[in-house]
N, C-alpha and C positions, 0 to 999 in steps of 0.2 A: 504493500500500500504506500502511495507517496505520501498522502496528508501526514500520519505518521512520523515520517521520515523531514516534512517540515517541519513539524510543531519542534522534532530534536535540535533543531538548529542551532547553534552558539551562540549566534549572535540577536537572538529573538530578544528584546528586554521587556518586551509585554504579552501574556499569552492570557487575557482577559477574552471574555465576549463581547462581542461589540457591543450590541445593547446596554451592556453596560459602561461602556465608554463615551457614550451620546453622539456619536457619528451620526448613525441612523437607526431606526426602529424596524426589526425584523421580526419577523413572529421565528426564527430559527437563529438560534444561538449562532454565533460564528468567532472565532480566535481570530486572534490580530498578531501582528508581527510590526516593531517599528523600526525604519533605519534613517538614518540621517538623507539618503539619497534615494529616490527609485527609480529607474529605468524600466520605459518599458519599450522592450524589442531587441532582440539581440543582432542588428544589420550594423552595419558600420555607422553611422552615426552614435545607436546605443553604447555600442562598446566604443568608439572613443571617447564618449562621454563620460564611460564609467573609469574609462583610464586616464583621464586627464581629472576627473576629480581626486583619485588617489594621490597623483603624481602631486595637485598642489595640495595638499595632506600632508605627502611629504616632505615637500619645501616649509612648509611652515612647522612641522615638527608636531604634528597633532594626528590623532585618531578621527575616521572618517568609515562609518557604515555605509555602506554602497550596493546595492539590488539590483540585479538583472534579471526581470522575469521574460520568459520566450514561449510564444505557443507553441512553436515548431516544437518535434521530439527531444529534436539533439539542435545544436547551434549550426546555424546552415542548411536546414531540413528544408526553407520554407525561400531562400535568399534563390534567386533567379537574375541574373545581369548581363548584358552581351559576353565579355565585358573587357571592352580596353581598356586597363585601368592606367589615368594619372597621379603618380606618386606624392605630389606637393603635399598634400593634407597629411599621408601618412609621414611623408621626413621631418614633418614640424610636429609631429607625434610622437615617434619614434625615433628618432634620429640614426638609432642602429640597427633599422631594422633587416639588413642583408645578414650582419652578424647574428643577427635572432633567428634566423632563419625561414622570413616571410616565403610564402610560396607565390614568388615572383619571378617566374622562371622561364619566360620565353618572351625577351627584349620587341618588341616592335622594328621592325628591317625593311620593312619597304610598306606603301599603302598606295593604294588606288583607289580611284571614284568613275564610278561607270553609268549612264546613262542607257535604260533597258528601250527600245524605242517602242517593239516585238516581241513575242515571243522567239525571233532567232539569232537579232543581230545585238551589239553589245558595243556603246560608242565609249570609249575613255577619254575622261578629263585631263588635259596637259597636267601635269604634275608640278610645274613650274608655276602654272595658273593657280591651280590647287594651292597652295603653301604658301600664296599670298596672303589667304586669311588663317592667322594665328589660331585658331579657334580650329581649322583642318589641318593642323601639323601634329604627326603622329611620333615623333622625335621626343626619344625619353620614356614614352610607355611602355605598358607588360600587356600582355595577353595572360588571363588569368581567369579562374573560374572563383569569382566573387563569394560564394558557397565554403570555401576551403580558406581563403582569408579570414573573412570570419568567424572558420573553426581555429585559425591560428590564431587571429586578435583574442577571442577567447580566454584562448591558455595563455596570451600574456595577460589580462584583467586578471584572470585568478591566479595567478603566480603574483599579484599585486596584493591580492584579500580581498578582489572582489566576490562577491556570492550570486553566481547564475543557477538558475530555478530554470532550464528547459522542461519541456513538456507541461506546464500551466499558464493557461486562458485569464487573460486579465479581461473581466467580464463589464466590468462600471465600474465608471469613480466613486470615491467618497468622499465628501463635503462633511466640511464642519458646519458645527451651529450657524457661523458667518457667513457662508457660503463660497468659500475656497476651496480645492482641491487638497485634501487630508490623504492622497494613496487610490489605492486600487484594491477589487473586489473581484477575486479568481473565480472563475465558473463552476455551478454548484457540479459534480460531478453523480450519476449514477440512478439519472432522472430517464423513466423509458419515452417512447415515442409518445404512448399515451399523457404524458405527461405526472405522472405518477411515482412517486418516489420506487425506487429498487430498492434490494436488500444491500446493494452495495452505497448506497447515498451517503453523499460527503459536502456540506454544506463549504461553499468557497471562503476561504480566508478571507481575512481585510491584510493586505501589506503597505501600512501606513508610512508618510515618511516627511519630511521638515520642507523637503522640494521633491516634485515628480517630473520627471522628463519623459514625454512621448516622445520617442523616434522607432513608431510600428512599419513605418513604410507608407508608401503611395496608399489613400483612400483610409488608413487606418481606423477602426471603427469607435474605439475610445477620442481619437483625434476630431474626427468628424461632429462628433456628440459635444465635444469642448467648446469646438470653433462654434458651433451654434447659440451653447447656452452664453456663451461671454462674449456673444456678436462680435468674433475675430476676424470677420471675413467683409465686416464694413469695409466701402469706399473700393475695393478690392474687386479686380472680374473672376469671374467664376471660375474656378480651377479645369483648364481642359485637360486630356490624356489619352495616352497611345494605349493601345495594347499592343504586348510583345509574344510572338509564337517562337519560339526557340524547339533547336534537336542538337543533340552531340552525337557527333558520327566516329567512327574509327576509320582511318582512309589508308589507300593505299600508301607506303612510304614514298612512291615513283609517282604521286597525286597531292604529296603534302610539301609544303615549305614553309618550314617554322618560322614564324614573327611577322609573318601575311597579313594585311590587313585590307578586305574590302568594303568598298558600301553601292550601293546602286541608287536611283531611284526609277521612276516610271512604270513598265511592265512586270506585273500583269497588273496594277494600281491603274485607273483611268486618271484621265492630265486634271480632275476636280479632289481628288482623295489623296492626303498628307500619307506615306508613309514611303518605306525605303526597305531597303534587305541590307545585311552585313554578314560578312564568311571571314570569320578568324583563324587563323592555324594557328594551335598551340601543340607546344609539347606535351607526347612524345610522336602521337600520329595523329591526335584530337582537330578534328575540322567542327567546331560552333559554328553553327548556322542559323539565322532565322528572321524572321519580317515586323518593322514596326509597322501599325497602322493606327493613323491617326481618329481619333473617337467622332468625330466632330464631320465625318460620313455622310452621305446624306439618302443612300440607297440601300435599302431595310432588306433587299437582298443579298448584300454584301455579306461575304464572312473571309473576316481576316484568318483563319485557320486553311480552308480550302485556297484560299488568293498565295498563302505560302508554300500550300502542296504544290499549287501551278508553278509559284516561283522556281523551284527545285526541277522542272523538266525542260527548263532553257539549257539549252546545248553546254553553253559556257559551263553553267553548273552542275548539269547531270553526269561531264563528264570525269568533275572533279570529286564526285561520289561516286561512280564505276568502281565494283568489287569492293566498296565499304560497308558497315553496318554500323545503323543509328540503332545508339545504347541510352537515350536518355530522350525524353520531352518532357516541354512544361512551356507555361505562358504566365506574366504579371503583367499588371499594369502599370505604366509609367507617365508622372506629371509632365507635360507643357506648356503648364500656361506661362510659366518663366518669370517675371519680377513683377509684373502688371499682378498675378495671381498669388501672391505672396502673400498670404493673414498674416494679424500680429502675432506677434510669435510669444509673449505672455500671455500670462494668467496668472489668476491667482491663487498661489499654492504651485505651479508648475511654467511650465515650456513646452513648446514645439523645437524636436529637430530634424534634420534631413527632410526626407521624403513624404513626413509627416506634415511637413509643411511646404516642400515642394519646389525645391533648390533644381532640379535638372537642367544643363545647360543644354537648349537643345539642338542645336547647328554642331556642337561637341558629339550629342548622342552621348554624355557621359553626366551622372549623379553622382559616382560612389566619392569623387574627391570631395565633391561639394558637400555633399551628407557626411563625410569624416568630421571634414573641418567646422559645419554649426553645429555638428555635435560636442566638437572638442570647446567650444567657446562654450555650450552650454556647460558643460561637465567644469570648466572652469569657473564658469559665473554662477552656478549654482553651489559649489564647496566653498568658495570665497563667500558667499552670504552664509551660509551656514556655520563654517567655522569662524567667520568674524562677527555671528552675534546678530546676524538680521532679523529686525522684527517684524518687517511688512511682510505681505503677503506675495507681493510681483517684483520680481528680478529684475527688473527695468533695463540696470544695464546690462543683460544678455544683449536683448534687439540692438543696442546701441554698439553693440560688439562686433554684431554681426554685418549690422549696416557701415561700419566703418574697414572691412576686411575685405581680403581681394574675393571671395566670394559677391559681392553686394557690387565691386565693379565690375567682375565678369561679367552677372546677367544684365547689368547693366548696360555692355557694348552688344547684346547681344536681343534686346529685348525685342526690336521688331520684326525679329527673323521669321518664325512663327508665324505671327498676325497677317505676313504680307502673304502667306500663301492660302489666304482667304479666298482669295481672285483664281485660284489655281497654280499649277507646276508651273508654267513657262514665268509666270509672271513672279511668283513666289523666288523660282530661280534665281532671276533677274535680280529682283529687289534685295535678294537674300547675297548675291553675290558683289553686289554695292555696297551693303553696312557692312558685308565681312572683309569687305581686304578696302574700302573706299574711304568710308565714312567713321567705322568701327564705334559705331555709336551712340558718335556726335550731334546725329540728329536733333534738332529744338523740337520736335515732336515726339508724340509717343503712341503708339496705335493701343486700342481698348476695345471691349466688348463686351457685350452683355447676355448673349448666351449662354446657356449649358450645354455640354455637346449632345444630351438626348433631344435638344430643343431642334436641334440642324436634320434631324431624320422626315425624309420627306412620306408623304402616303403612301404606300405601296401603288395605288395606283395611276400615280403619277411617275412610275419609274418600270426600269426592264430588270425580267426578271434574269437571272443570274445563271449559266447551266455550266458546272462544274464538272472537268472529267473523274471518272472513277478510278479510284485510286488500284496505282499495278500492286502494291506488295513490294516492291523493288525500291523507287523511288520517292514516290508518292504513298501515302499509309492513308485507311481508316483511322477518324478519331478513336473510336472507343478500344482500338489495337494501339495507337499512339499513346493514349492514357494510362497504360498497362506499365508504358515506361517512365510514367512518372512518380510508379510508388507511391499512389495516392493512399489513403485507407485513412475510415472514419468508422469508430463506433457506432455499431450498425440500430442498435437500440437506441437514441436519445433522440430530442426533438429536431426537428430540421434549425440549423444555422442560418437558412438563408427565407427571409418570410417577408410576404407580402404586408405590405404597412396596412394596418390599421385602417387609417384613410381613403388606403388604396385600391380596397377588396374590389371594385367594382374595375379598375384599369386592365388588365388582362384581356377580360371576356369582352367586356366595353370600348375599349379603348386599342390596346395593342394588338390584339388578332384582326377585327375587322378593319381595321385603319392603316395597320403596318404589316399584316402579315405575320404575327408574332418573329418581330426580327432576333427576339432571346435565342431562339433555337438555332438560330446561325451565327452570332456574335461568339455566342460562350466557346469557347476551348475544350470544355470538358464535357459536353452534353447535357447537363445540368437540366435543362429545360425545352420541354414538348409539349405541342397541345395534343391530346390523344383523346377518344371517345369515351365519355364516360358509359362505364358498364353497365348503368342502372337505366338511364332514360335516349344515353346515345348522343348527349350535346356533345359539346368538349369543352373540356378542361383545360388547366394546364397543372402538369407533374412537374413537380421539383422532387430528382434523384440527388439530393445534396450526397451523397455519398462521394460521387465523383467529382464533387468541387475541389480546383487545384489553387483556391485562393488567389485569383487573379486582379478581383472587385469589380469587374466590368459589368456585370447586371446588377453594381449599385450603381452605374453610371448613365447604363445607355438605356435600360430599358424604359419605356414612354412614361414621362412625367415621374422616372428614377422611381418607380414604385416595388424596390426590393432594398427591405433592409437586413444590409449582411452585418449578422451578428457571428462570434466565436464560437465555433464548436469545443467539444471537449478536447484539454492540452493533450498535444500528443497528435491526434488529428492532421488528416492536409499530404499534400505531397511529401515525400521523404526522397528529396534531389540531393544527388553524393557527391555531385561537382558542376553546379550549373554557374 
């Protein structure tokens, strides 16, 4: 049993019920645990937050409790990234970290950019052109599988005295009498579908703490519930987002070239739909592959899963998977709204970091630097208030940290890359390839919007419908055979994680089948969602198999007037990716 094995903890100095604590009133007793710090999410923002609050612990010469709770199983269960990763954040982290042994092992050696026009032909961008803008120079990077970093960050937090809790569901916050963020409240465990307590029911902890750092990732569900109730998201556009389909292949050794680095864009994407493809070779024979596509779509037939099976039978590409096998899929979602989309990043009682609040630079295709480093400023600005006696509620100076750091002017030369591919590709290109190597910024404008990307999906019948070839087994996979490799697995017994709002009972049947075609059942990655006949009278329905949810967030994004709200399933739960 884990609760057990929490309550033993060393470091617990409260193991009261909360009800008796005055948090909140529950008709079910619940233990509390308090530490000076809590984290929650174990991706590289989390952990270097948690390592950088140690680190000034250290310099000051003071003791520092520090919390990492993770839903994923193990650390990196749940973490999915292209990922060409830029070292900046981690060397101002770690400064030794080659001698530590990071798994940063295949240097970046040449990159290219390719224009798909067709299905056969494949135009390449001067490379001379390319490297004009700072933002496309792949000079310094790693090719690495983001997954295994931050199983390595990990083990250096806890060779510090961090305490990481993999395998439990931070379910809701907990406020004080005031109304501050007081911690988090782990998911009751052991509840069946009917909703009904089991014989194994394990009411969830309170793990309270002096500050709480959200850094769950893009969409995060604790994060989203914050942003709302402490109107963080004033003044601010709406946060847009790609979904990303990823596969790890094994290639031939006479098909691979280690430190490769591609991106495309255009085909099989029409010149109106934001997204792109990227093919990294890493060591030892590993070909990453896979397709972003932009959320903000507007053809309800669309599915970014099949658009990337297509991608993979362009000549160029099928022949650098000839005689290989994919060992791995999976799909996340990833922020673009870029600085425009940025909430504040306080609260009271806590913070936002990384991708919780939505640093992605997008014309880079790269977050994980940017999410190190508001992590590290958070993990700094929140142990510096703690160990120096803070009595308010909100960090303040975090945001002032962050807005003053090369993060804050990155997205800042970068902010209307994005926007201008409103108008389409050609034009987007254009404009995109003026701020990035012309202007790099400078603009006295700033482009804005006021959609959400489920707002941009047009009626199905005002659009053509979509005919996807069947996939061979070879090159091309069935989802629910691709899902196999993502390790997904969810307690098969407890309620569904992913539930139609309250509000919203009527959008499905109402709203999204007859209007859109129900475009859930083509978006999602994992099959999640169908509308099938019901058995009794013969209408239809729609089925959520949450079982197969690879926690991506995109049906709390796209689907019509966002009418799913994804909640935690039980920790442990979700894909279990070994090196994505």
């Amino acid at each position: 049993m884990l609760w057990p094995a929490l309550r033993r903890l060393p470091n617990a100095s409260c193991l009261l019920p909360a009800k008796r604590r005055g948090f909140r009133n529950f008709s079910v007793s619940r233990e509390s645990m308090e530490f000076d710090l809590l984290v929650v999410g174990a991706g590289p923002a989390g952990l270097a937050a948690a390592i950088r609050a140690k680190q000034r612990a250290e310099a000051l010469g003071q003791e520092l409790n520090v919390c990492v709770v993770e839903k994923g199983a193990e650390v990196g269960a749940h973490i999915l990234s292209g990922n060409v990763f830029e070292p900046r954040a981690l060397q101002e982290l770690l400064p030794d970290w080659k001698e530590r042994g990071a798994p940063l092992d295949t240097p970046v050696t040449s990159d290219s950019f390719y224009w798909l026009p067709n299905e056969d032909l494949a135009v390449p961008m001067p490379n001379p052109l390319l490297h004009l803008a700072p933002e496309l120079r792949q000079e310094g990077n790693y090719i690495i599988s983001l997954g295994q970093l931050c199983r390595w960050l990990g083990e250096q937090a806890e060779g510090m005295g961090v305490e990481i809790y993999a395998g439990f569901s931070a379910d809701a916050p907990v406020y004080t009498a005031d109304g501050a963020v007081a911690g988090v409240q782990l998911r009751d465990v052991g509840i069946g579908k009917d909703g009904k307590e089991k014989d194994t029911f394990e009411p969830g902890m309170e793990l309270l703490a002096k500050q709480t750092i959200l850094a769950e990732g893009c969409r995060g569900s604790l994060s989203e519930q914050i942003m709302k109730k402490f109107n963080l998201r004033q003044g601010v556009s709406p946060q847009h987002y790609g979904l990303g389909v990823k596969e790890v292949w094994e290639i031939l050794p006479e098909n691979h070239r280690a430190g490769t680095v591609t991106h495309t864009v255009g085909w099989p994407l029409d010149l109106m739909s934001y997204g792109g493809g990227f093919i990294y070779h890493m060591e030892p024979n590993l070909l990453h592959i896979g397709m972003v596509v932009g959320l903000d779509y507007s053809n309800p037939y669309l599915s970014p899963y099949q658009e990337f099976q297509r991608f993979k039978t362009h000549p160029r590409i099928k022949a650098l998977l000839e005689g290989g096998t994919c060992i791995s899929y999976g799909a996340r979602c990833l922020n673009e709204g870029g600085l425009q989309a940025v909430p504040k990043l306080t609260f009271p009682g806590g913070m936002l970091a990384g991708c919780s609040a939505g640093f992605l630079n997008v014309p880079k295709i790269k977050g994980s630097h940017t999410a190190m480093k508001t992590g590290t400023l958070a993990g700094e600005c929140a142990a510096d208030a703690v160990l120096g006696g803070f009595e308010g509620p909100e960090v303040t100076k975090y945001e002032e940290a962050v807005r003053s750091s090369w993060v804050w002017e990155e997205l800042s030369r970068v902010r209307n890359f994005k926007p201008a591919w409103s108008l389409g590709m050609i034009p987007g290109l254009g404009y995109g390839g003026m701020t990035l190597m012309l202007s790099r910024g400078k603009e006295p404008w700033t482009f804005r919007w006021s959609k959400k990307d489920c707002e941009y999906t047009k009626p199905a019948k005002e659009c053509e419908k979509i005919e996807y070839p069947k996939p061979d087994g070879v090159y091309s996979f069935d989802l629910l055979e691709n899902l196999a490799r993502s390790g997904v697995n969810h307690e098969h017994d407890q309620p569904a994680h992913l539930k139609v709002k309250e509000e919203s009972q009527h959008v499905p049947l109402e709203v999204s089948l007859p209007t859109y075609d129900g475009p859930e059942g083509r978006f999602c990655p994992a099959k999640v969602y169908e509308y099938i006949p019901d058995e009794a009278d013969g209408r239809m329905k729609l089925q959520i198999n949450a079982q197969n949810c690879v926690h991506c967030k995109c049906c709390s994004i796209k689907t019509p007037q966002e009418f799913i709200n994804w909640t935690v399933p039980e920790g442990g739960g979700g894909p279990q990716y070994p090196a994505m």
